[in-house]
C-alpha positions as CSV (number, residue, x, y, z in Angstrom):
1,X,-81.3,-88.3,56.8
2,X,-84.1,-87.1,54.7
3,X,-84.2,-85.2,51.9
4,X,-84.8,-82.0,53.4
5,X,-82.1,-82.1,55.7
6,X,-79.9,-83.4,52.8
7,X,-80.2,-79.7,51.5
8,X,-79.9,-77.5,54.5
9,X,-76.4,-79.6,54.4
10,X,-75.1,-79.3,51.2
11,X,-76.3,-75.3,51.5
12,X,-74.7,-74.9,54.9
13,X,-71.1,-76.6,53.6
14,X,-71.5,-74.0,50.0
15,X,-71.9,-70.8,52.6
16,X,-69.1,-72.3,54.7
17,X,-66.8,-72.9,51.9
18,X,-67.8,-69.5,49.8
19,X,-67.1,-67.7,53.4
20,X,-63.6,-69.6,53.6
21,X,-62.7,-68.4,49.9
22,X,-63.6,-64.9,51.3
23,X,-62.0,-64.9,53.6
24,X,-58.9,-66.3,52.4
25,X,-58.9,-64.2,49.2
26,X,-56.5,-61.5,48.6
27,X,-58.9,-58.3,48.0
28,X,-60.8,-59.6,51.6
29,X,-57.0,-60.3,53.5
30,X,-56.0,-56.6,51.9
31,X,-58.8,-54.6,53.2
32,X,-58.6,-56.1,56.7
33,X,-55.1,-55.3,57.0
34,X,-56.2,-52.0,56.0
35,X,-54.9,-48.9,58.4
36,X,-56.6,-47.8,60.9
37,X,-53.9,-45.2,61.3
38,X,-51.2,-43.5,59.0
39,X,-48.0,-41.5,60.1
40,X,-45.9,-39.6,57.5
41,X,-44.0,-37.2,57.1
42,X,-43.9,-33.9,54.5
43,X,-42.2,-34.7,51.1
44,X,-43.3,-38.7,51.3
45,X,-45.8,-40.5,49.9
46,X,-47.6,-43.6,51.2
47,X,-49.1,-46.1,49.4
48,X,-53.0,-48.3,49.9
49,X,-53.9,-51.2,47.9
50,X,-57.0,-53.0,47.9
51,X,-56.9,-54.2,44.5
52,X,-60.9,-54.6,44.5
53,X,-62.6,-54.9,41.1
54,X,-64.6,-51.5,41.8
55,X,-64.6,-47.9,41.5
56,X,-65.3,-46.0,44.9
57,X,-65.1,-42.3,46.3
58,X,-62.3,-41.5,48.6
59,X,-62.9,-38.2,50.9
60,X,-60.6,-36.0,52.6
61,X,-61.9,-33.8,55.9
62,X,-58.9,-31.8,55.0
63,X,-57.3,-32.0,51.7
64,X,-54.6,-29.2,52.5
65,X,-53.5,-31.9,54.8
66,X,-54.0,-35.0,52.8
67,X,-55.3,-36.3,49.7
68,X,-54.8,-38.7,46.6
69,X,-54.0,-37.5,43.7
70,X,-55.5,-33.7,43.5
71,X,-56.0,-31.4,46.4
72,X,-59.7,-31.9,46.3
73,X,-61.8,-32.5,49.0
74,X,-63.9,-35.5,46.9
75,X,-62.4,-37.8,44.4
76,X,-63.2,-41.1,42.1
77,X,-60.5,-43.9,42.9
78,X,-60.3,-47.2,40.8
79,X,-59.3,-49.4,43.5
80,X,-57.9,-51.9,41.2
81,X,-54.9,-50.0,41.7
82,X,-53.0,-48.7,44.2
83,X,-54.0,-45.0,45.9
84,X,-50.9,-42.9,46.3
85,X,-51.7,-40.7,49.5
86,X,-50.1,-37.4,49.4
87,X,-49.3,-35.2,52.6
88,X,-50.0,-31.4,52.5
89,X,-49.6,-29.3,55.4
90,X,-48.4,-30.6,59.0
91,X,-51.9,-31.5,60.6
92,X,-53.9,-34.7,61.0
93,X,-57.3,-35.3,58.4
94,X,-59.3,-38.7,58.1
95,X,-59.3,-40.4,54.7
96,X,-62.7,-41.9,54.0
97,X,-63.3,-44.6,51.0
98,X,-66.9,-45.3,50.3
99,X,-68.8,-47.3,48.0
100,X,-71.4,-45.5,46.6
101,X,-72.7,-43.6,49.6
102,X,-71.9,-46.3,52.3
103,X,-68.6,-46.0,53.9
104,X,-66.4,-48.6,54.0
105,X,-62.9,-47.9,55.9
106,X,-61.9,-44.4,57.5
107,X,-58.3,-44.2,58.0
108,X,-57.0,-41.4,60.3
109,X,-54.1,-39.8,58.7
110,X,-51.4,-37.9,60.5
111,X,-48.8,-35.3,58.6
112,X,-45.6,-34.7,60.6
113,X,-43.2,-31.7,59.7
114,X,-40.1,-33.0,58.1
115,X,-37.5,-34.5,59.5
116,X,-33.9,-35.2,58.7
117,X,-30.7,-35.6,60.4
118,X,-27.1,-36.4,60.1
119,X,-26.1,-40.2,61.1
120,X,-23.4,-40.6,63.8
121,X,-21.2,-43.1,63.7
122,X,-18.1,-41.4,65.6
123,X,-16.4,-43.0,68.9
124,X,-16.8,-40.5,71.1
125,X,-15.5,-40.4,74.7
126,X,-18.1,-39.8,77.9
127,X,-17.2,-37.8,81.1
128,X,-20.4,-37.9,83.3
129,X,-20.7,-36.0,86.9
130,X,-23.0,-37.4,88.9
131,X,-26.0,-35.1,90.2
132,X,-24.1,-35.8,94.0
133,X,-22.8,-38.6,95.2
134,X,-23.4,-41.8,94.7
135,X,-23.1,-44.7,97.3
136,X,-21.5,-47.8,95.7
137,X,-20.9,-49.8,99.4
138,X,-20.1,-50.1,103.0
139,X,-16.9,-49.7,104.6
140,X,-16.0,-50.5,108.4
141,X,-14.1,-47.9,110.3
142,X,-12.4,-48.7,113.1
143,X,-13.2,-46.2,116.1
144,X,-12.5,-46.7,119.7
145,X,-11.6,-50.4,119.3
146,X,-14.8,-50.8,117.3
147,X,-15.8,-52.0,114.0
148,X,-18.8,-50.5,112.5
149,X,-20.2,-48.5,109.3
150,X,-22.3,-45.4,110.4
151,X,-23.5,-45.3,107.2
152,X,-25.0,-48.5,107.2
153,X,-26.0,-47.7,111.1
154,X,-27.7,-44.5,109.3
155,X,-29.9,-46.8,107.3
156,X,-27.8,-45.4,104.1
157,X,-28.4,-47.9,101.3
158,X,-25.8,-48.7,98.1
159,X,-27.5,-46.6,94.7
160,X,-28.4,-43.9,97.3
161,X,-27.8,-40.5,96.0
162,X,-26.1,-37.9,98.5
163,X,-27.2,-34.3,97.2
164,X,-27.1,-32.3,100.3
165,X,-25.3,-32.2,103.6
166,X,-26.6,-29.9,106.1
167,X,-28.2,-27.9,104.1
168,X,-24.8,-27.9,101.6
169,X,-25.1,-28.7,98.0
170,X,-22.3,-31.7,97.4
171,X,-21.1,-32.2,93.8
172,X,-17.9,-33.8,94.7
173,X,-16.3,-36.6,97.2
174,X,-13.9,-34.0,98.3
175,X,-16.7,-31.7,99.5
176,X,-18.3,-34.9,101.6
177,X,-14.5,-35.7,103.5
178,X,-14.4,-31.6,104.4
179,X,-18.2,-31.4,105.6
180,X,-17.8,-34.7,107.5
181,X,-14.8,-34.5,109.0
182,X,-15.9,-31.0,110.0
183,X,-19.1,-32.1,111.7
184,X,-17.3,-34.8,113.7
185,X,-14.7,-32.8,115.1
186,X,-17.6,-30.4,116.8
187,X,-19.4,-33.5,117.6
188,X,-22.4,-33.3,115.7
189,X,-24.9,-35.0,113.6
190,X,-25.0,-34.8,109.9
191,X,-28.1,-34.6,108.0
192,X,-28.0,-36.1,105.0
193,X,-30.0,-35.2,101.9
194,X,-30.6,-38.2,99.9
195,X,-32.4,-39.5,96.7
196,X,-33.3,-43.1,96.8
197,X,-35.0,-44.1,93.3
198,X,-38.4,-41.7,92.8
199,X,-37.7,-40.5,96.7
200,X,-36.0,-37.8,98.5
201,X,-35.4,-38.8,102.0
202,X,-33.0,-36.9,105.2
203,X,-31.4,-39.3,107.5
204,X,-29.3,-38.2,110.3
205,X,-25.3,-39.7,110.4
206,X,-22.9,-39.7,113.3
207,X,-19.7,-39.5,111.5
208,X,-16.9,-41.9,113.7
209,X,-13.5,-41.3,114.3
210,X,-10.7,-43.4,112.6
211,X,-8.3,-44.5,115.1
212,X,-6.0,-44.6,112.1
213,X,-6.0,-41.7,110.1
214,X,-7.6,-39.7,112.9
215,X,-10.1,-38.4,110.5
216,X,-14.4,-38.2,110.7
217,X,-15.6,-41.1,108.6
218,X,-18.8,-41.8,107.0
219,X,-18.1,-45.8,106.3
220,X,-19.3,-45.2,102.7
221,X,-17.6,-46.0,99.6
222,X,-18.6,-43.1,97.5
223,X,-18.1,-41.9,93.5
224,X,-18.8,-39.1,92.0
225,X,-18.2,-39.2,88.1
226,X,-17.9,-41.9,85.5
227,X,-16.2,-42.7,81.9
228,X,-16.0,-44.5,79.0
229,X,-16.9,-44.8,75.5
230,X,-20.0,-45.0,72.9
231,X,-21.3,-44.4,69.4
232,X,-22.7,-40.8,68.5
233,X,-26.0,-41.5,66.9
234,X,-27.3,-38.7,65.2
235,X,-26.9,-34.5,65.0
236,X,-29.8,-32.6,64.3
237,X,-28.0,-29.3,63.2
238,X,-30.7,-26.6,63.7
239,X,-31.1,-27.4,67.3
240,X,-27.4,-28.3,67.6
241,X,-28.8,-31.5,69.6
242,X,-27.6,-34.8,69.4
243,X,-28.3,-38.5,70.5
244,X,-25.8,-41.4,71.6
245,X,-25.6,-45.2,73.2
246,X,-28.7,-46.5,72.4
247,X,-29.2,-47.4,76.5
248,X,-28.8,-45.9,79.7
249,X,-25.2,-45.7,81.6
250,X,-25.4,-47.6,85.0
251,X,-22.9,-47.7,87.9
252,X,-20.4,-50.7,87.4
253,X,-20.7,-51.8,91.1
254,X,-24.4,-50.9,91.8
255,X,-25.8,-51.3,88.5
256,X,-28.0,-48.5,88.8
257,X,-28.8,-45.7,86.1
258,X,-26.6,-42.7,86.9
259,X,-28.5,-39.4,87.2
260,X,-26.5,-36.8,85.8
261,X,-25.3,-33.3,87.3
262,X,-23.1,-32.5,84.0
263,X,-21.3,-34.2,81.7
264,X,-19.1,-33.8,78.3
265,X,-18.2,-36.1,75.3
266,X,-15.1,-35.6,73.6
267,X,-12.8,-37.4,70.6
268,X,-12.8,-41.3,71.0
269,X,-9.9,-43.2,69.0
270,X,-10.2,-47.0,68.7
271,X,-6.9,-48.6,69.7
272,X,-7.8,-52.1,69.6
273,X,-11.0,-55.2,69.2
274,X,-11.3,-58.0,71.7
275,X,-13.8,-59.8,69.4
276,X,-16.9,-61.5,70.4
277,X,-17.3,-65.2,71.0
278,X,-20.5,-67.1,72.3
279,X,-20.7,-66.6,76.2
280,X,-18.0,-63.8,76.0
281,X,-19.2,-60.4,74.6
282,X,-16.2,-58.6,72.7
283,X,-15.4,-55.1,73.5
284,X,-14.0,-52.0,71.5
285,X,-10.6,-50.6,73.1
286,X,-10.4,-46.8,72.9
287,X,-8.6,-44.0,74.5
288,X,-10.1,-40.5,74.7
289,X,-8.3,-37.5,72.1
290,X,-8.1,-33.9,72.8
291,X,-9.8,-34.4,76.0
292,X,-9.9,-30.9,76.6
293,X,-11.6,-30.2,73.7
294,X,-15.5,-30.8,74.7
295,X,-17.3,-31.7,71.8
296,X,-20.8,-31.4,73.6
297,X,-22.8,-31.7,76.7
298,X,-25.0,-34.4,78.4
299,X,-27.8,-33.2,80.0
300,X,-29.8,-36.5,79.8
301,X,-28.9,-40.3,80.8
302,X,-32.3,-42.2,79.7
303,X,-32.9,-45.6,78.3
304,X,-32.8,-45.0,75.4
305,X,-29.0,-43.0,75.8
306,X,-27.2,-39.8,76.5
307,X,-28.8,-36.2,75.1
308,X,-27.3,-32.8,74.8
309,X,-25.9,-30.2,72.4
310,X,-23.0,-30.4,70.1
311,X,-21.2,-27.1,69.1
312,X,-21.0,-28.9,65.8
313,X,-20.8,-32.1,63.8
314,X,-17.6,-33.8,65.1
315,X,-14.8,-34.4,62.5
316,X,-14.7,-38.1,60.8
317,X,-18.1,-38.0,59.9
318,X,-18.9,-40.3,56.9
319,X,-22.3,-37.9,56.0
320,X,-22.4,-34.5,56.2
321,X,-25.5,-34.0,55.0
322,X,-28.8,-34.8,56.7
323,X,-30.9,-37.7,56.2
324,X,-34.9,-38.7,56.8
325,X,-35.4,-40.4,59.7
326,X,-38.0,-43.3,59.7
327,X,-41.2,-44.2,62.0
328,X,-41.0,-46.9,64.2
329,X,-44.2,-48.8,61.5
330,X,-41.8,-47.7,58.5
331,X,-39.0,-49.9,59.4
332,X,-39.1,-53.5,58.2
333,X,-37.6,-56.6,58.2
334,X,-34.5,-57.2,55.4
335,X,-31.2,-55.5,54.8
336,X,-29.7,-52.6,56.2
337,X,-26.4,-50.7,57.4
338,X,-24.8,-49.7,60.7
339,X,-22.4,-47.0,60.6
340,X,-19.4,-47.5,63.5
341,X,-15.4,-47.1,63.7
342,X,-13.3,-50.3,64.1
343,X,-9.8,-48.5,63.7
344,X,-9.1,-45.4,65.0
345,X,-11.5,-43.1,63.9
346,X,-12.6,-44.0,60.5
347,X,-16.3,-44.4,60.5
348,X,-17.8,-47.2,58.1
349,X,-20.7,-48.7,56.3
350,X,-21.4,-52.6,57.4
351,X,-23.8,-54.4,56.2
352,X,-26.8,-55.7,58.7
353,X,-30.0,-57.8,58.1
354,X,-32.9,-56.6,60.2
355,X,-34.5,-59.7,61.6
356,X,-37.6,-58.9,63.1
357,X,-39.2,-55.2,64.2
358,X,-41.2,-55.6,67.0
359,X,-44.7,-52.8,66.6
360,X,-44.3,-50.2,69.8
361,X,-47.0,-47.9,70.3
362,X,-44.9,-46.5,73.3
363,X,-41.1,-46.3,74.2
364,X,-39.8,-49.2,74.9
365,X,-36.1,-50.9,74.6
366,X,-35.4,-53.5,72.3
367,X,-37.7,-52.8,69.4
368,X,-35.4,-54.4,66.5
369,X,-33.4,-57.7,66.1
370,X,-30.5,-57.2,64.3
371,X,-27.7,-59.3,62.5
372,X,-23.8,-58.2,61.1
373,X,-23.8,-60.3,57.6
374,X,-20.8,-58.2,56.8
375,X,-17.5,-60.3,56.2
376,X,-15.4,-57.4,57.2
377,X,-17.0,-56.8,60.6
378,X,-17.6,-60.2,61.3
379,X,-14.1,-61.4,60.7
380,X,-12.4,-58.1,62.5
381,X,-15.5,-57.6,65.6
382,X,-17.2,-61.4,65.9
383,X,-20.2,-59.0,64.8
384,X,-21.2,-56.4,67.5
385,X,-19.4,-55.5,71.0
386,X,-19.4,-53.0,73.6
387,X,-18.6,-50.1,72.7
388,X,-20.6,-50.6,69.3
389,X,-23.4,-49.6,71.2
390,X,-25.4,-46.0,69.2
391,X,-23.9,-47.0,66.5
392,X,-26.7,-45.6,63.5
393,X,-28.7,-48.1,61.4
394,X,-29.4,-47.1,57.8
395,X,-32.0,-48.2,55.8
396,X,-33.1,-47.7,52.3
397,X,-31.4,-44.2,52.8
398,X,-33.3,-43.7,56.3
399,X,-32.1,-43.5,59.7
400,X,-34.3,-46.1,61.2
401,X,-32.7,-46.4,64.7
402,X,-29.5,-47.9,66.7
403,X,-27.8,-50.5,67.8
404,X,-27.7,-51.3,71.6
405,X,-27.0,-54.3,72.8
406,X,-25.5,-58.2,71.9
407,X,-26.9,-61.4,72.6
408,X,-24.9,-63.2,75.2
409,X,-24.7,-66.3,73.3
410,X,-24.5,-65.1,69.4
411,X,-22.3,-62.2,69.1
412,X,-23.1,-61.7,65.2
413,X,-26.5,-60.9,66.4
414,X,-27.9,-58.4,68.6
415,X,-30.6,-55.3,70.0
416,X,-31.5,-52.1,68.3
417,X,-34.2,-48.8,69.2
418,X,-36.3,-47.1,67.0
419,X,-34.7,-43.7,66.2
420,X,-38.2,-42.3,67.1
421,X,-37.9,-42.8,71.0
422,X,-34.4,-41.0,70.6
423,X,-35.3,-38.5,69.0
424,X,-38.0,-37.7,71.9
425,X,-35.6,-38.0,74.7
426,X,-33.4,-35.2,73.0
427,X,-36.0,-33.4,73.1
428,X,-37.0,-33.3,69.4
429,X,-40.3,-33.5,69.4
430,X,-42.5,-34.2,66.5
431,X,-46.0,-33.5,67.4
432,X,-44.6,-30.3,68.9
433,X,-43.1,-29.3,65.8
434,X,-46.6,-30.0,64.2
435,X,-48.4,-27.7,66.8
436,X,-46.0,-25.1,66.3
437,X,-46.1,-24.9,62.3
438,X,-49.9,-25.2,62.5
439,X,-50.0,-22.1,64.8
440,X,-47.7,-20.1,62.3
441,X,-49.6,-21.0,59.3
């Protein structure tokens, strides 16, 4: 190798290893892990660091929405320390940093309107109605010596939806028997109204005669309601509404989600703890309490829980007082708190450890990885079980999000939502808020 080549060597390994150190230094790693986009709320501050040896000018498009440390639209920042952003006015602005007059990094900052609630916690009992009927299976009746289902002859399928029969609104079995048997004793087809998944479809039933009973039969094993127990999550107490479960309630038999026509929660007491073992989920026992006391309504079943309006915050609350909430990108990995009842209805704190948090730009299940580290719950639950399920996750004084669901094989460790996607199924909606504050102001 000559001597010329020697060099272009030796230069090309300095660049390499001087673009390496870059690279790999902590002011370089810093500003590319710089923001492209901030969310906060009102009354919280956010903080940047860059921890670069220079002095730079940080702009605001809107300083009554954001700015650093004065509510100017142009400032000098030493970026040798940290910049403490400060949120004005709900509304969204674009933070600029530039060195000299070249622009460096624009972040896009977004002000939400405040935001608290009061954490759940409760067992609470759940009465659902279904929106109809819903078909859980097949039946054979016998009829003239024959065995057959008409429903299944109809092309009826199990997690099909009966709203309507001739034209009839149905809310209950007992409406279905009268309609039928009714029909069939005139001889005549039924049309049935029915919602299969996204579709609304009519299909035409003969009802057959049960040699037995001597009634009109359908051949269709039928429900029309559902119970059982849950967490309460949160209560927003302007709007009265409220968020619980964590995850949608499905039929036992078809394992479908349950559209619902109405629905109350009531008083939950825990009676008992099956607790959880590897293979064998554990299960809180519970009877409802004052069942004719409705503490709310559920107008929603989505994935993310049940939705409706509380009359007010029910009794054996452990806060009274609302909390902030936390964004899905606030909420980080390291300890916590879940609140939830375990005797009767005594709501307590046990302590959690947040595992990982998995970044969701959009709703989605199964956004946090949760662990019980809690002696007390682990030796008197196995760490979480059914029933557990809403149960509120604190941390650093935040409601963060809930607890939803236990791993099969390691019952001390489990599921958990953001609070945000909650939130937007109840119908709180933040960037509505926004739009709304920023229209009166």
């Amino acid at each position: 190798m000559n001597t010329r080549n020697k060099k272009k060597t030796i230069i090309g390994c300095i660049v390499i290893a001087l673009a390496l150190l870059t690279f790999s230094s902590t002011p370089f790693q810093q500003f590319a892990s710089f923001p492209e986009k901030i969310r906060m709320f009102q009354g919280s501050l956010a903080q940047l660091s860059l921890t670069m040896p220079v002095t730079a000018t940080l702009t605001s498009t809107d300083p009554d929405v954001v700015h650093v440390s004065s509510a100017v639209a142009s400032e000098q920042v030493d970026l040798r320390k940290p910049l403490t952003i400060q949120p004005g006015k709900p509304g969204g602005a674009k933070l600029t940093v530039k060195l000299g007059s070249i622009p460096v990094k624009t972040v896009d900052v977004e002000v939400l309107p405040e935001l608290k609630v009061i954490p759940g916690g409760q067992s609470i009992g759940v009465q659902l109605h279904t929106a109809g009927v819903l078909v859980v299976g097949h039946h054979l009746v016998e009829s003239q010596g024959k065995k057959f289902s008409p429903g299944e002859v109809a092309d009826i399928k199990v997690g099909d939806m009966i709203t309507g029969i001739d034209s009839t609104r149905i809310r209950s079995m007992d409406e279905v028997g009268k309609l039928v048997d009714e029909a069939g004793k005139r001889g005549k087809t039924v049309k049935l109204e029915i919602v299969r998944g996204k579709q609304t479809l009519v299909a035409d039933l003969k009802p057959a005669l049960d040699d037995k009973d001597k009634k009109y039969r359908m051949g269709l094993y039928i429900r029309d309601s559902a119970a059982g127990v849950g967490t309460l999550t949160f209560f927003e107490p302007k709007s009265q509404k409220y968020g619980a479960l964590g995850h949608v309630i499905s039929d036992m038999d078809t394992g479908k989600p349950i559209t619902v026509g109405e629905g109350h929660v009531v008083q939950s007491s825990v009676t008992s703890i099956e607790p959880g073992k590897s293979g064998a989920p554990g299960e809180k026992y519970a009877t409802f309490r004052n069942e004719r006391v409705k503490l709310g309504t559920i107008e929603k079943n989505t994935p993310f829980g049940i939705f409706g309006k509380m009359n007010q915050l029910p009794a054996q609350a452990l806060e009274t007082q609302p909390i902030p909430i936390a964004l899905g990108e606030q909420v980080k990995p390291g300890p916590a708190e879940i609140y939830t009842v375990v005797d009767d209805q005594k709501v307590e704190k046990f302590k959690i450890e947040i595992v990982n948090v998995v970044p969701q730009k959009y709703p989605a299940t199964k956004g946090l990885i949760l662990k019980v580290t809690d002696p007390v719950l682990l030796k008197k639950t196995g760490g979480i079980v059914q029933g557990m399920s809403g149960s509120p996750i604190i941390q650093d004084g935040k409601l963060v999000g809930a607890v939803t669901h236990v791993f099969v094989n390691d019952p001390t460790s489990g599921y958990g939502t953001y609070i945000e996607w909650m939130l937007q199924d109840a119908g709180i909606d933040l960037r509505k808020e926004m739009d709304e504050k920023r229209r009166a102001s």
